[in-house]
Structures are given as structure tokens and as C-alpha cells.
PyMOL CGO cylinders between C-alpha atoms (Angstrom):
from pymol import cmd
from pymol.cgo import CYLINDER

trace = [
    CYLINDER, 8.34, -7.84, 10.91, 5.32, -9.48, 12.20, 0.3, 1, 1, 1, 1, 1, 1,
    CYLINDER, 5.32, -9.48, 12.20, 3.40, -5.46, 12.49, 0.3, 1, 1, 1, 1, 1, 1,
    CYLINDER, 3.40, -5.46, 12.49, 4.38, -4.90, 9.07, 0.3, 1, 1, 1, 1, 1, 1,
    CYLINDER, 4.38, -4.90, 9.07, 2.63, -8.35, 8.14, 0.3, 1, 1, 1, 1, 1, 1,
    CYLINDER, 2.63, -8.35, 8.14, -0.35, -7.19, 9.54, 0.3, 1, 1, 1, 1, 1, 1,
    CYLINDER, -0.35, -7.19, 9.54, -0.61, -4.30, 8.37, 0.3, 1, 1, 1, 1, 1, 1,
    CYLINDER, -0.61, -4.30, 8.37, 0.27, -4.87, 4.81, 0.3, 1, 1, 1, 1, 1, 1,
    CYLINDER, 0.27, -4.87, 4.81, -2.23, -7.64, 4.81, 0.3, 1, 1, 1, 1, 1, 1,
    CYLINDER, -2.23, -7.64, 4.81, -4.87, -5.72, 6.24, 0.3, 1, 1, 1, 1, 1, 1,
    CYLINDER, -4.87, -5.72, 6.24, -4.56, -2.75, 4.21, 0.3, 1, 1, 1, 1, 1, 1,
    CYLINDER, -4.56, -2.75, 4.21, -4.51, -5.39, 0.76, 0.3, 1, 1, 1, 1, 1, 1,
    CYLINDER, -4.51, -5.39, 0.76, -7.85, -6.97, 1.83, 0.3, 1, 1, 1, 1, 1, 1,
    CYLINDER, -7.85, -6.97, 1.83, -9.09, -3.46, 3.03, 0.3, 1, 1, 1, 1, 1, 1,
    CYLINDER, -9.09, -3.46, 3.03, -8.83, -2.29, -0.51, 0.3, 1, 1, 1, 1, 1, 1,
    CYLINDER, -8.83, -2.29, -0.51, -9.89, -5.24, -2.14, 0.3, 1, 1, 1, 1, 1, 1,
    CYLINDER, -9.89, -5.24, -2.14, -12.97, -4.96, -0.47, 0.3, 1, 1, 1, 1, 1, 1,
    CYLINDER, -12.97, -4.96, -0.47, -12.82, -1.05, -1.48, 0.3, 1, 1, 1, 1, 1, 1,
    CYLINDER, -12.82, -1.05, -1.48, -13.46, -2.02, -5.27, 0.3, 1, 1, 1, 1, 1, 1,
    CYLINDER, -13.46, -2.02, -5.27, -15.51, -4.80, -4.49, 0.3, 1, 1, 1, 1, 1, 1,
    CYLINDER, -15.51, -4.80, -4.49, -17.68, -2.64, -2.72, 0.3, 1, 1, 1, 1, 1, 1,
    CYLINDER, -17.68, -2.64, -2.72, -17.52, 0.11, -5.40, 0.3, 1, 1, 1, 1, 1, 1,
    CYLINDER, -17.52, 0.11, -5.40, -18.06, -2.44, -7.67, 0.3, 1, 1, 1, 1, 1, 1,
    CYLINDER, -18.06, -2.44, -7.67, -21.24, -3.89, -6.35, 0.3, 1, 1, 1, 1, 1, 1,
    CYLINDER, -21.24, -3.89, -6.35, -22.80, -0.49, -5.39, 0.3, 1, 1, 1, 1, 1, 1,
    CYLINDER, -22.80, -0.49, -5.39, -21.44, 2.40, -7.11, 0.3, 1, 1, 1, 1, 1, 1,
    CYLINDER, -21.44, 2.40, -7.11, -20.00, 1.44, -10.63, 0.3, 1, 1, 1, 1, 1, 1,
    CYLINDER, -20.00, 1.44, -10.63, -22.94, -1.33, -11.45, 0.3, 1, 1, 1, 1, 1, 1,
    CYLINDER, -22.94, -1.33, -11.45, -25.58, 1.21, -10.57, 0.3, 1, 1, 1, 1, 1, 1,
    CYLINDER, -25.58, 1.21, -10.57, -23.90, 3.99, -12.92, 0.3, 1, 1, 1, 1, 1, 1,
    CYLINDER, -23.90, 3.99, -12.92, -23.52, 1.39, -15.75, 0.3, 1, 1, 1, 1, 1, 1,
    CYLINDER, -23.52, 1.39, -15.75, -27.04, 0.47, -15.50, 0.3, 1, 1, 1, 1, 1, 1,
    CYLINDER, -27.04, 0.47, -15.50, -27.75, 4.01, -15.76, 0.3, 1, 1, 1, 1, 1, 1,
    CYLINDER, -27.75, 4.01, -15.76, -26.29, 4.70, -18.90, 0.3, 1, 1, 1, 1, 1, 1,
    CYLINDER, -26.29, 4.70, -18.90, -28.17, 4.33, -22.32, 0.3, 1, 1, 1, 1, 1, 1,
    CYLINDER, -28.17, 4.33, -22.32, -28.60, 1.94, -25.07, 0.3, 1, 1, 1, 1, 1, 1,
    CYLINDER, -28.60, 1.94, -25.07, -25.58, -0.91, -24.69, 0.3, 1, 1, 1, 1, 1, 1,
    CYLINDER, -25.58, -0.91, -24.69, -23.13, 1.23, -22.42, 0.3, 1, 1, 1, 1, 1, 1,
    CYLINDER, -23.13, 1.23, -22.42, -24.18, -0.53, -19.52, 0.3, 1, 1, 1, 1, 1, 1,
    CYLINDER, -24.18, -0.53, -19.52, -23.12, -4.34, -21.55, 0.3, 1, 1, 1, 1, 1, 1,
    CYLINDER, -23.12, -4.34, -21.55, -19.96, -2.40, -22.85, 0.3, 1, 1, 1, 1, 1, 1,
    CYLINDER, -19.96, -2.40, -22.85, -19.14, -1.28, -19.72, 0.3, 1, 1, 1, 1, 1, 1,
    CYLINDER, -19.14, -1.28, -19.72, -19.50, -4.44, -18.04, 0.3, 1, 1, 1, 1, 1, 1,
    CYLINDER, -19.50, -4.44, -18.04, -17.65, -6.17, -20.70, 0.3, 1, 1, 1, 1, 1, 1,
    CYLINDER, -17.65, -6.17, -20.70, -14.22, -3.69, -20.05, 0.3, 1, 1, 1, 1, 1, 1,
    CYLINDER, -14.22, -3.69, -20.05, -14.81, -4.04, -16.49, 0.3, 1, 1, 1, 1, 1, 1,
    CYLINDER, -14.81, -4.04, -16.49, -14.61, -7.52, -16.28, 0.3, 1, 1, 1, 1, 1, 1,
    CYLINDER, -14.61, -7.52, -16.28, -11.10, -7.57, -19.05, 0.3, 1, 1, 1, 1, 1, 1,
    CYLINDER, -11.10, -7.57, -19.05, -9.87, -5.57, -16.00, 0.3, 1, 1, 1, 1, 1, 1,
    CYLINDER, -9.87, -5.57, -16.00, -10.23, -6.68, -13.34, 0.3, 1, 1, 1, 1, 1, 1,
    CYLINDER, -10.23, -6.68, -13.34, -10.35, -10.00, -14.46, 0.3, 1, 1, 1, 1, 1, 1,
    CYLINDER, -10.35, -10.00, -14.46, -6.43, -9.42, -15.28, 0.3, 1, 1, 1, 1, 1, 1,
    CYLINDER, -6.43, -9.42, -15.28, -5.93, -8.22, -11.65, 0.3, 1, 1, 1, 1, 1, 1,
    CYLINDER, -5.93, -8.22, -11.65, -8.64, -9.89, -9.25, 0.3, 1, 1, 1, 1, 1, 1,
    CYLINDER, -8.64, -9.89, -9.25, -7.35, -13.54, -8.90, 0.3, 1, 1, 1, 1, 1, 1,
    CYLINDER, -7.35, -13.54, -8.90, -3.96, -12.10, -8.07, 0.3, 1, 1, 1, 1, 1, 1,
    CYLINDER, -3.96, -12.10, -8.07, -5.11, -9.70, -5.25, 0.3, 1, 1, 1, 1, 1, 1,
    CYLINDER, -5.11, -9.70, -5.25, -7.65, -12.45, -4.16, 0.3, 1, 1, 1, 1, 1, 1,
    CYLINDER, -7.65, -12.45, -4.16, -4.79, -15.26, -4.17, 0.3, 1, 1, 1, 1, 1, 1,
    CYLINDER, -4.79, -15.26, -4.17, -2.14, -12.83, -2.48, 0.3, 1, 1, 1, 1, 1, 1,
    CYLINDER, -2.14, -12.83, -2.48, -4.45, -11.88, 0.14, 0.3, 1, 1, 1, 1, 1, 1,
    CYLINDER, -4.45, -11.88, 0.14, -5.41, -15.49, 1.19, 0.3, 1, 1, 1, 1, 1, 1,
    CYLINDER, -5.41, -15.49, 1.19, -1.32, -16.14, 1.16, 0.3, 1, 1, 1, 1, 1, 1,
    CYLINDER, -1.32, -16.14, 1.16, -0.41, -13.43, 3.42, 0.3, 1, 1, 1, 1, 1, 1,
    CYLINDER, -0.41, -13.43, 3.42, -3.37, -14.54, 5.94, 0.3, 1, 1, 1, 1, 1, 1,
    CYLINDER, -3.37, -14.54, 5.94, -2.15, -18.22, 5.81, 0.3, 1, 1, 1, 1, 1, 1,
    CYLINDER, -2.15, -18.22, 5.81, 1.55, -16.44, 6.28, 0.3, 1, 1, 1, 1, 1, 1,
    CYLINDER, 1.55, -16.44, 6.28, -0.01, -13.90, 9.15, 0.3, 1, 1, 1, 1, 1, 1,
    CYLINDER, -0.01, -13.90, 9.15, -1.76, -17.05, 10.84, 0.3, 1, 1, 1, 1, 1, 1,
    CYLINDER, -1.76, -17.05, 10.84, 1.45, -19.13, 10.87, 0.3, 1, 1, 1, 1, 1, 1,
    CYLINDER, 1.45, -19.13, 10.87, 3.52, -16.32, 12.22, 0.3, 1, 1, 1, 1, 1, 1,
    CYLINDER, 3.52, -16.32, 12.22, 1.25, -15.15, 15.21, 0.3, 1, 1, 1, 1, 1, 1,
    CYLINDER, 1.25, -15.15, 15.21, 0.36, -18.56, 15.91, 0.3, 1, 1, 1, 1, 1, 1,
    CYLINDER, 0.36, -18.56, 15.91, 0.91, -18.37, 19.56, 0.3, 1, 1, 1, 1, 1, 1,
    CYLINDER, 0.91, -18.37, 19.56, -0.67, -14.63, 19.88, 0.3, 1, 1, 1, 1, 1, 1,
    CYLINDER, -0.67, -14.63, 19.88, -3.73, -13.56, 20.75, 0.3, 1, 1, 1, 1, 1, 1,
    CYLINDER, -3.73, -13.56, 20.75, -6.05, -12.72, 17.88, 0.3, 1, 1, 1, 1, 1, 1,
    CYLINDER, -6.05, -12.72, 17.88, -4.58, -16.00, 15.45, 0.3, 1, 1, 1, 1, 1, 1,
    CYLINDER, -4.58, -16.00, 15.45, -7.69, -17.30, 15.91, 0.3, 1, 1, 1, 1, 1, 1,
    CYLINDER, -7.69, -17.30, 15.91, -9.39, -14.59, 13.86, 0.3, 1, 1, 1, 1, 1, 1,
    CYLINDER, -9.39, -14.59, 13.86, -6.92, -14.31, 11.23, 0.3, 1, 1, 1, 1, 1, 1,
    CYLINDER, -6.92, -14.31, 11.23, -7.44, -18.01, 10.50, 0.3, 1, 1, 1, 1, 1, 1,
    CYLINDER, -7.44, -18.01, 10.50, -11.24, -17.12, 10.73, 0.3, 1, 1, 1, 1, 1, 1,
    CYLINDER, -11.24, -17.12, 10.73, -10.49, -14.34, 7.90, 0.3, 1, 1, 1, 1, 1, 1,
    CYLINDER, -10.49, -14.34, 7.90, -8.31, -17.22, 5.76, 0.3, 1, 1, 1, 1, 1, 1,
    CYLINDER, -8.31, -17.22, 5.76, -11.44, -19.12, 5.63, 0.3, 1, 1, 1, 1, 1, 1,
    CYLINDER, -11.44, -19.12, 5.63, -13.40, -16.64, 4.47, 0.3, 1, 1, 1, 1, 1, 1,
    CYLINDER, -13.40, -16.64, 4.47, -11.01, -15.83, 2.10, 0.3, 1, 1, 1, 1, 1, 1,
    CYLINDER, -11.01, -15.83, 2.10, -11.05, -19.30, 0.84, 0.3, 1, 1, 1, 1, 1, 1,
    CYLINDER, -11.05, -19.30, 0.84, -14.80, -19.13, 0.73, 0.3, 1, 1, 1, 1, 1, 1,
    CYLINDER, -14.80, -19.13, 0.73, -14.16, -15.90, -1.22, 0.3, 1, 1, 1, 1, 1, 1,
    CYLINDER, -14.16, -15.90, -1.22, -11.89, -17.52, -3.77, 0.3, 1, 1, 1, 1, 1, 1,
    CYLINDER, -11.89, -17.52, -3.77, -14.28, -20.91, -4.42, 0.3, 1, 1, 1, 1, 1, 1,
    CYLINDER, -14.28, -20.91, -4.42, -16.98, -18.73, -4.96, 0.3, 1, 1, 1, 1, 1, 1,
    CYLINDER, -16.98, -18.73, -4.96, -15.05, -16.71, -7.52, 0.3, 1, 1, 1, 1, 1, 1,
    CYLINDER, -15.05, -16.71, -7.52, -13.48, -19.88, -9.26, 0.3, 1, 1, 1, 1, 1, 1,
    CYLINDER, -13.48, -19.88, -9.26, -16.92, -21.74, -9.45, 0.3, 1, 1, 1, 1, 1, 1,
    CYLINDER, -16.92, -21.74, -9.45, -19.93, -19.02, -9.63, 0.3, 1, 1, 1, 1, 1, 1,
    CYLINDER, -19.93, -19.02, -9.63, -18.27, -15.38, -10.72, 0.3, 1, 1, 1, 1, 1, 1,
    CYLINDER, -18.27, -15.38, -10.72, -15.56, -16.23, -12.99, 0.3, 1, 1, 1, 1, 1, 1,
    CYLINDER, -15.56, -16.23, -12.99, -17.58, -18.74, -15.35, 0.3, 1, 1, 1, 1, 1, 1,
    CYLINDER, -17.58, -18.74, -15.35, -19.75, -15.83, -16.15, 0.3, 1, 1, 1, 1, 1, 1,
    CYLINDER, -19.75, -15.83, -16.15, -17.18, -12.66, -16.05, 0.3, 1, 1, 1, 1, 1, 1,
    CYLINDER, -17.18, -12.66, -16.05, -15.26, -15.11, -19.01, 0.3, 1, 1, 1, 1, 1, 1,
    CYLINDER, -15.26, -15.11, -19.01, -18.62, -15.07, -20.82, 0.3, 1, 1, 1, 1, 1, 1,
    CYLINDER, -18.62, -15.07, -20.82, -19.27, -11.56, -20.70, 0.3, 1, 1, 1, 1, 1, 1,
    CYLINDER, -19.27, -11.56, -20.70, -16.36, -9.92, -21.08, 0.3, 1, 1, 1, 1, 1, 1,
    CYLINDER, -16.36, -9.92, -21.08, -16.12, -10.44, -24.67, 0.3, 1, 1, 1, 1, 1, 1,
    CYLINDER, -16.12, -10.44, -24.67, -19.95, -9.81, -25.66, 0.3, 1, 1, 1, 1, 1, 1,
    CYLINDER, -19.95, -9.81, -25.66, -20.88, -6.84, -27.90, 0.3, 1, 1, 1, 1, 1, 1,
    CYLINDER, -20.88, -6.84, -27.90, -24.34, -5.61, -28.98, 0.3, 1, 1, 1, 1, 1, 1,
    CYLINDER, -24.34, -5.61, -28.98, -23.63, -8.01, -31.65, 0.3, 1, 1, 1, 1, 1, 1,
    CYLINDER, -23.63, -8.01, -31.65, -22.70, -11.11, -30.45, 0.3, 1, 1, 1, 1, 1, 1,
    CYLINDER, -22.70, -11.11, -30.45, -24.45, -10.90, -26.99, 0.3, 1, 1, 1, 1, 1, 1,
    CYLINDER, -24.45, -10.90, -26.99, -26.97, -13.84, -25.69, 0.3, 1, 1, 1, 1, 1, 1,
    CYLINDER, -26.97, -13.84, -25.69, -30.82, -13.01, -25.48, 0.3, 1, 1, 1, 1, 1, 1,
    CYLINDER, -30.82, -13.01, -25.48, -30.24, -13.40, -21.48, 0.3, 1, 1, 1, 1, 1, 1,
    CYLINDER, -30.24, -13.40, -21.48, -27.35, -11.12, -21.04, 0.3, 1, 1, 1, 1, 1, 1,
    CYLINDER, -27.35, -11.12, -21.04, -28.92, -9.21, -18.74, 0.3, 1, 1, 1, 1, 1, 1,
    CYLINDER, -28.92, -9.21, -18.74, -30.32, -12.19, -16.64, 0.3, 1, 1, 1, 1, 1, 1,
    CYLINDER, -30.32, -12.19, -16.64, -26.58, -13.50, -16.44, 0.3, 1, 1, 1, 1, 1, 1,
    CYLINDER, -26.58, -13.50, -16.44, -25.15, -10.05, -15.42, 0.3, 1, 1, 1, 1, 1, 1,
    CYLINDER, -25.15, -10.05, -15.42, -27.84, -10.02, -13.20, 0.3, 1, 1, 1, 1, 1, 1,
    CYLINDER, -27.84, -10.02, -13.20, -26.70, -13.48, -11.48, 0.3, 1, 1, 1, 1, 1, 1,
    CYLINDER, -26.70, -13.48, -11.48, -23.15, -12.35, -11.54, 0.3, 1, 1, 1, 1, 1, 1,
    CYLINDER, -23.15, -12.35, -11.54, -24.35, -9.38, -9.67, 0.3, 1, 1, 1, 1, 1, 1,
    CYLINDER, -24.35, -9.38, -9.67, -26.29, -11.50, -6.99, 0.3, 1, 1, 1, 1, 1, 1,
    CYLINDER, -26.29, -11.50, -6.99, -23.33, -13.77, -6.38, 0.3, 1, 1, 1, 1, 1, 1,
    CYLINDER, -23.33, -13.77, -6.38, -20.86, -10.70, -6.40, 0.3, 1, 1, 1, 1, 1, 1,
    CYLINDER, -20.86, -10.70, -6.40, -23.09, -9.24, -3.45, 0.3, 1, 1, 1, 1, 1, 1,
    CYLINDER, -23.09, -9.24, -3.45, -22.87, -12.79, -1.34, 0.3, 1, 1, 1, 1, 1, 1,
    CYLINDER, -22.87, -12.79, -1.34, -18.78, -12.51, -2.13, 0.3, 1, 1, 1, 1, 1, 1,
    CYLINDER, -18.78, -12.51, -2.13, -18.21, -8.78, -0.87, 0.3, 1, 1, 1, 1, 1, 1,
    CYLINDER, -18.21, -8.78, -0.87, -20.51, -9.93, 2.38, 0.3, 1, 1, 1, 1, 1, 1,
    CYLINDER, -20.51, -9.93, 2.38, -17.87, -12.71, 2.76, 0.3, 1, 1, 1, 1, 1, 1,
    CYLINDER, -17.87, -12.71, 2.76, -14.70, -10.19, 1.84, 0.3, 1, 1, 1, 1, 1, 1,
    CYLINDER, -14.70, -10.19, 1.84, -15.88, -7.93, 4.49, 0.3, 1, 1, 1, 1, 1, 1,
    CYLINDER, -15.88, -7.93, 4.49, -16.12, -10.36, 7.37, 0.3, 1, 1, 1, 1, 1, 1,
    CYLINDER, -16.12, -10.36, 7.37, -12.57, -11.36, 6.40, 0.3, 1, 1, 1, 1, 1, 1,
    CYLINDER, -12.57, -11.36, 6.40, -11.61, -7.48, 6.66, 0.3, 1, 1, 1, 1, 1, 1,
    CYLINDER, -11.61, -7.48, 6.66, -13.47, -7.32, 10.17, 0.3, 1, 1, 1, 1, 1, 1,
    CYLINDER, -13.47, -7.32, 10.17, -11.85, -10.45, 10.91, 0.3, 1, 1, 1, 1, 1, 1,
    CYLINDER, -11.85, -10.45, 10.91, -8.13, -9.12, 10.14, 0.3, 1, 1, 1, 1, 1, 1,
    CYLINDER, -8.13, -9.12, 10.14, -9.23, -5.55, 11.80, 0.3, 1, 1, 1, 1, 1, 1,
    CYLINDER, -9.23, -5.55, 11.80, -9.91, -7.01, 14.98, 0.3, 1, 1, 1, 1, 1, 1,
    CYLINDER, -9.91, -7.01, 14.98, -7.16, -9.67, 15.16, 0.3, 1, 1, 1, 1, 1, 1,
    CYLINDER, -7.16, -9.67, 15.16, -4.98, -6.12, 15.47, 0.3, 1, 1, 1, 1, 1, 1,
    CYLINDER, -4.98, -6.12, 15.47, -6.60, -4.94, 18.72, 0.3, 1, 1, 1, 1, 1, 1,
]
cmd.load_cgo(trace, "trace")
């Protein structure tokens, strides 16, 4: 039971990262690619999205670390796993407080209702979303090597 814990959790946080990654360096750089207000639009549906699904996947990932960490608590590699909690906490904070507050912003601009500085706040979002997939994928290390 406790290998398919593992594994389950570190296949969730593995593709969390995935689209975070994708996210950060493929989809952002394609949306600011595209012309006229595609790349706000585009933005916009993206964060109705995955703002639906993120807090679940980041909150269920944190809860089956916490539920790995309690279970191999007397094994070798528990020390990492709670390692990778923390970072998933980190993770989660920085969502609450710096990521969400401007996702709930954007997500319903248009070209018509959008703020003169829409691009400076996607561009923060984008800054802080960088500093969150650095922590994501030192949780994923984390949980990787707590398996070997």
C-alpha cells in the first residue's frame, strides 16, 4: 500500500510540475507571440482553467506528502518527503498570497475592460510563477529521491 502511495504521489506532483513547467515556458511564450489581444485573451481562459483545477491538485498533492511522510515515518528517505511537504507548503502560500490575487484579476479582463498595466501585472504573475515551479520542482526531486 505504502509503494502505491509513493508512486501515486510522485507521479501527481510530477505532472503538476509538467503544466507548470509548460506553463511558464512553452504556453506564455506562444501567447506572447500571438497578435493584437490574443496573448490577454489567452491568458484570461488560461487562468478560468486552471484556476478551477490548480488549488485542488496543489492541495491533494501536499495531503498525500503529509499522508506519505506519516506512513514511512520510520523508513529511510521520510526525511525528504517531509522536505518535499514543505516545499509544497511554500508552493501553496505563494499561490494563496502572490499568484492567485492576480490570476482572479485577470481572468476576467477583455480588451475592453483591461487596466493600463495589464501587461506589467501578467508580467509579475509570470515572475512569481517562475519562483513557484523552482519550488514545485525541488519538491518533485525531493519525492524522486525519497524512492531510491
Amino acid at each position: 500500500m505504502l509503494n502505491a502511495l509513493q508512486v501515486v504521489t510522485t507521479v501527481l506532483v510530477g505532472l503538476m510540475v509538467g503544466v507548470e513547467f509548460s506553463v511558464a515556458f512553452v504556453m506564455n511564450r506562444i501567447f506572447n507571440a500571438l497578435p493584437e489581444d490574443s496573448d490577454q485573451l489567452a491568458r484570461a481562459h488560461g487562468g478560468r482553467m486552471l484556476g478551477r483545477l490548480m488549488p485542488f491538485w496543489y492541495i491533494g498533492s501536499l495531503v498525500l506528502s503529509a499522508i506519505w511522510a506519516v506512513a514511512a515515518w520510520d523508513r529511510s528517505g521520510a526525511g525528504l518527503v517531509v522536505i518535499a511537504g514543505a516545499l509544497l507548503i511554500v508552493s501553496v502560500l505563494m499561490s494563496v498570497l502572490l499568484l492567485v490575487p492576480i490570476n482572479n484579476r485577470s481572468k476576467t479582463w477583455t480588451p475592453e475592460n483591461r487596466p493600463a498595466d495589464w501587461k506589467q501585472q501578467s508580467n509579475r504573475w509570470d515572475r512569481y510563477h517562475y519562483a513557484r515551479v523552482a519550488v514545485i520542482v525541488a519538491a518533485f526531486t525531493f519525492l524522486a529521491a525519497a524512492l531510491v
